[in-house]
Structure formats: C-alpha cells, structure tokens
C-alpha positions in Angstrom: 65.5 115.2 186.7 68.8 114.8 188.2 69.2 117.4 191.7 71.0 120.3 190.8 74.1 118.9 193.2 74.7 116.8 189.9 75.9 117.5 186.7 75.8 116.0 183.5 79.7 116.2 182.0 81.5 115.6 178.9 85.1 114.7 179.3 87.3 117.8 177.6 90.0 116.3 178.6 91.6 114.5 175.5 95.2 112.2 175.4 96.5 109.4 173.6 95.1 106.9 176.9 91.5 107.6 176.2 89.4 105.2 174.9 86.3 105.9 173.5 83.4 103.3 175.2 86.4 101.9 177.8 86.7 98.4 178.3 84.7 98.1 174.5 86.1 96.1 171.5 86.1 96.9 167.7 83.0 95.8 165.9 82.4 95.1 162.2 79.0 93.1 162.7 76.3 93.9 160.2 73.8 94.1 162.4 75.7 97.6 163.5 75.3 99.1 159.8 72.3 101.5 160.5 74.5 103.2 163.4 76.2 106.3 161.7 78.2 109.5 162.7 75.9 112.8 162.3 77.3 116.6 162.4 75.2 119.4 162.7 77.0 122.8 162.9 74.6 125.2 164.1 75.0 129.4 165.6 74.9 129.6 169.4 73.2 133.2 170.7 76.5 134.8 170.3 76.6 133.7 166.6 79.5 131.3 166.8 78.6 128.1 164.7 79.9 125.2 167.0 80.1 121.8 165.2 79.0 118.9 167.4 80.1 115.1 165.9 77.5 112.6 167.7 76.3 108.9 166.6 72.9 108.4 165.5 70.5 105.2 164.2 68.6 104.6 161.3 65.2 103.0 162.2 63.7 103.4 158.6 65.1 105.1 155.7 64.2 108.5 156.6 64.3 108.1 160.1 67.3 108.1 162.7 67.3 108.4 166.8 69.7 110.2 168.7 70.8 112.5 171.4 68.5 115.5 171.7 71.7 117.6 173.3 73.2 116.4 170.1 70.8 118.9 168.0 69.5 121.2 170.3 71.5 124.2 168.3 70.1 123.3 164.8 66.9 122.8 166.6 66.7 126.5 168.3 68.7 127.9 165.4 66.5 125.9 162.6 69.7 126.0 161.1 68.8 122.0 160.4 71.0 120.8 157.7 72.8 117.8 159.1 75.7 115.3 157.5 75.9 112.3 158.0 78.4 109.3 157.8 78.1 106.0 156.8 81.1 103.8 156.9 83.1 100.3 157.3 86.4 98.5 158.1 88.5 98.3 155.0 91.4 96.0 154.5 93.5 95.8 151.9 96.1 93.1 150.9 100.1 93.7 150.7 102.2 93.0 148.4 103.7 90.2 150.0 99.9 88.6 150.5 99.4 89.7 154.1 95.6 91.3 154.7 95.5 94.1 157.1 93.0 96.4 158.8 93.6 100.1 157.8 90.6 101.4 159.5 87.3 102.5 159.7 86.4 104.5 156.8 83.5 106.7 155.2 81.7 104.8 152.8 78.9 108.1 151.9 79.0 111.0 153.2 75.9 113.3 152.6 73.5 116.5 154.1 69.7 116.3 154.7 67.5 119.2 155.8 66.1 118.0 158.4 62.9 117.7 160.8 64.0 117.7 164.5 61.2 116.4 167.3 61.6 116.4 171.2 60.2 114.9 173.9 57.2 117.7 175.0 58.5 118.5 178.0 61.9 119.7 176.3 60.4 121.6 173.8 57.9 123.1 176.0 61.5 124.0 178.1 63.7 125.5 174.9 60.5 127.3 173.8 60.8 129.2 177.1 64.3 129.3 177.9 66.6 129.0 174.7 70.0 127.5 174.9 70.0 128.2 179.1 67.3 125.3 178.7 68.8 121.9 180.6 68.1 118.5 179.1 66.8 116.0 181.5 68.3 112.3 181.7 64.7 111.3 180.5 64.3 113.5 178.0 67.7 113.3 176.1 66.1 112.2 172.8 65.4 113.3 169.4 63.3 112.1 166.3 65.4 112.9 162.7 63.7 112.5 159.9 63.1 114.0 155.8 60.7 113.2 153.1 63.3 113.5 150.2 64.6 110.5 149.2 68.0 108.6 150.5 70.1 106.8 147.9 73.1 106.7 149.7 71.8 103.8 152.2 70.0 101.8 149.4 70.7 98.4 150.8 71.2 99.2 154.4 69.3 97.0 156.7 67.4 99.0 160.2 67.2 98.7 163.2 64.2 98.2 165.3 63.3 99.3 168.9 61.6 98.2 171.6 58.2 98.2 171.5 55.8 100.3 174.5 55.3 96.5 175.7 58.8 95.3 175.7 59.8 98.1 177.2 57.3 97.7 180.3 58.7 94.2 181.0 62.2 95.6 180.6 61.9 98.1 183.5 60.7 95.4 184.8 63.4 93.2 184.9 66.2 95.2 184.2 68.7 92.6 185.5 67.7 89.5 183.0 68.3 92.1 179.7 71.4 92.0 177.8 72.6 95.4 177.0 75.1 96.2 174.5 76.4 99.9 173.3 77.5 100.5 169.8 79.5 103.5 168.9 81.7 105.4 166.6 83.9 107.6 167.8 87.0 109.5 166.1 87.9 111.8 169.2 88.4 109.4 172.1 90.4 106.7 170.9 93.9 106.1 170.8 93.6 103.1 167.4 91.9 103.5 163.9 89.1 101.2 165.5 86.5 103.7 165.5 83.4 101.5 165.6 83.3 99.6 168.8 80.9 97.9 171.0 80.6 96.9 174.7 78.5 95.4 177.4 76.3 96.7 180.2 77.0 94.5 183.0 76.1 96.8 186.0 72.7 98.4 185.4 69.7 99.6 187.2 66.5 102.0 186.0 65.9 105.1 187.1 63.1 106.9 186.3 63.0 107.1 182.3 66.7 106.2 182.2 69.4 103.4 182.0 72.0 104.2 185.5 75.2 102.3 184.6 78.3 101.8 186.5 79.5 99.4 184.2 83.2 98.5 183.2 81.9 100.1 179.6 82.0 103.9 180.0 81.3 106.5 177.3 83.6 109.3 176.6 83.5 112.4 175.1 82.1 111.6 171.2 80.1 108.6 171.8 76.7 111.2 172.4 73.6 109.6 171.1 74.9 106.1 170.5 72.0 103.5 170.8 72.3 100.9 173.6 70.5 97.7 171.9 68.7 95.2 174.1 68.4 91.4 173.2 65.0 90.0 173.3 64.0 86.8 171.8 66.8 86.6 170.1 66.7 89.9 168.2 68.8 92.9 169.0 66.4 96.5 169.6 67.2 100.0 170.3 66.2 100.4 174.0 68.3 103.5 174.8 70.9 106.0 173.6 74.0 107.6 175.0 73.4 111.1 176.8 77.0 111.3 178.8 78.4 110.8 182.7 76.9 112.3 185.8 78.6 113.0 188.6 78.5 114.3 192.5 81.5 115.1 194.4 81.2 111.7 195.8 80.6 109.5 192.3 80.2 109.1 188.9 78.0 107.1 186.5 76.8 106.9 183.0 73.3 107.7 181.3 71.3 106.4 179.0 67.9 108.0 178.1 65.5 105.5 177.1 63.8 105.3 173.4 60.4 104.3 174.8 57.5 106.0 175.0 59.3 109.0 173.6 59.6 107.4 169.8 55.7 106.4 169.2 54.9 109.7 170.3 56.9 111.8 168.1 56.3 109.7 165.6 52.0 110.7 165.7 53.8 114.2 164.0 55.2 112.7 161.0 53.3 112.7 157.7 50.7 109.6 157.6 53.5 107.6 154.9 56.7 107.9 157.4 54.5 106.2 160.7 56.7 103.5 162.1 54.9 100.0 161.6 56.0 98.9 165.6 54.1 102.2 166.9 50.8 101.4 165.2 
C-alpha cells in the first residue's frame, strides 16, 4: 500500500485543454472491441446516488474486468445493476462525396444485474469499514460477471489476459514488454475521439502494480481501462487503470495488475463461467 504521505487523485479539474490518456491517439482497431464504458449509479451512506462512468473489458461473454473503485458503491450498496456501452466510429458521406468522422458512438446500450468480486484483502477491508475503506494500488480490481444471457455482443471478439506464468516473467522483465492503454473517455477530451490508445514508455513494477511516468497519462474518466501487454505476438490484459498518485514532491500513474487477482475470483463463479486460461 502506498504511505499515507500519498494520495491516490482524480483530476476535478475539467477545461477544453484536457485530454483524456495525454499524449494518446484515436483508435478504431478491432482488436479494442471488448473495451466498453460501464455506469453504475449506486447510494453513498448519506443516500445520494452518485453515478460513476468507468471503462471496463469483456474477457468472455459474461465476464468483464475493471476498476474495483469503479464499483465499490454498487458493491456495499448491492445496488448492482450496471449499463453498459458498446460503441464505434461512424462516418458518414456528404453530399458532395467527402467521408467524414462524426464520432464515436453507442452501438448498444444495455443493464445487467450483476455479480461484483474483489481481491480478499479488499473485501475483507469494506466488510469492516464501509465506504471509509481505501483501495490499495494492488488491490484496485474487480471481477463483473451474470448468468443471463448477452445478445447485445453476439459477435464480439474477447480479450484475453496474461496468464499466472506470463505474468511472472513479466515482473520479471518489465522493460522488454510493450504496454499499450486503451480507453474511452467522454469527460476529458476536448474532440469527438473518445476511444484512444497510448503507449507505456516509462515503466517500472512495484509491488502488485504498473508505476508509470510515461508521456501517456490518465485523466479523470479513463478508471478501469485495461493496459494490454504484447507477448508473442498477441495483445493480453496485464493491468487496468486505477488513477495518479502524488506527494508534494511528484506525481505518477497506477496501474493495478490483472494477475493473480482474476484466477482467484474466478474459483467463485459457477463451474460453466470458469475461464479456460485459469484452469
């Protein structure tokens, strides 16, 4: 866990300048399809329901990873109904022939009930201390997932994640990995290019966690985002986006890793739903 000199912050501070993921690029690869925008509006102890727009990643049908900050209200509350987003860039043609971008737009939109798992230690924490309960830069994760069936992504490819081995040698070798953030973000950005990506250049592991201080930086909205990895060729979830740190003296970006939190969580889900790259 971070000392308590540090604090994890979101950036409130919104203006036409800010750009969500700086220094990122719009995206429209189809490899980025399973990455979504999730809201779950859930009561805080007072009673006010707060709305909280984060990114999330299908791994199977019924299955997406996120930010555990990103649910932790619907999770205390079990007021669990979450939408979510799918979406694309549409252009359309003028009449004098031209083709133009117009945006990034829904494609479905539709709720789930559903089943929210944390890392142990986390749940262990909220189950003693309720919303005054701090996420640690490890622990930043949660498992989404529902047994009713999903039309609205019939077609949709997954993504996959690092396996427990992959990400040993990883840690490992954290310099020789390419990492590359995908987001979608509505708040922080000052164009219609919603869906961007960017790459880690300046990285380093610290103790569960991705510590960047590269040219990429998240803002406010880009929560839970998956940071893929490339390995042999193939691009894997090895992280997702929990927010900046920061000291009096610096500031950085975190990124909570997937592994060995996923495989774990995954032990609770009925026998059908077990993910084949955790057996």
């Amino acid at each position: 866990m971070l000392k308590s000199t540090i604090v994890l912050i979101a950036l409130a501070i919104w203006s036409a300048e800010s750009l969500a993921l700086t220094n990122s690029t719009r995206d429209e690869s189809v490899e980025w399809t399973p990455v979504v925008q999730i809201k779950s509006e859930a009561p805080d102890s007072t009673g006010e329901s707060l709305p909280g727009y984060c990114n999330a990643t299908f791994i199977a049908k019924n299955i997406l990873v996120t930010a555990a900050h990103c649910v932790k209200l619907a999770y205390i509350s079990k007021d669990t109904k979450l939408n979510i987003q799918t979406g694309y860039y549409k252009y359309v043609t003028r009449p004098d022939g031209q083709v133009v971008r117009i945006g990034y737009v829904p494609k479905e939109k539709f709720d789930k009930h559903i089943n929210i798992e944390f890392p142990k230690s986390l749940s262990d924490k909220i189950a003693k201390k309720g919303e005054k309960a701090q996420i640690g830069p490890d622990e930043d994760f949660a498992l989404l997932w529902w047994e009713e069936s999903t039309p609205e992504i019939e077609g949709m490819i997954e993504s996959q994640f690092v396996t427990k081995l992959e990400h040993a040698e990883i840690v490992k070798n954290i310099k020789n990995y390419p990492f590359k953030v995908v987001s979608i973000n509505m708040f922080s950005v000052s164009t219609l290019d919603y869906k961007r990506s960017g790459d880690l250049s300046v990285v380093k592991w610290n103790n569960g966690y991705i510590h960047s201080k590269s040219l990429v930086r998240v803002e406010e909205g880009d929560s839970g985002a998956p940071v893929f990895v490339k390995i042999n060729n193939k691009m894997k979830i090895f992280a997702v986006v929990k927010g900046r740190a920061s000291t009096v003296f610096d500031n950085w970006d975190v990124y909570p890793a997937v592994n060995p939190h996923l495989c774990t969580l995954n032990k609770k889900m009925p026998s059908t739903m077990l993910l084949q790259s955790c057996l």
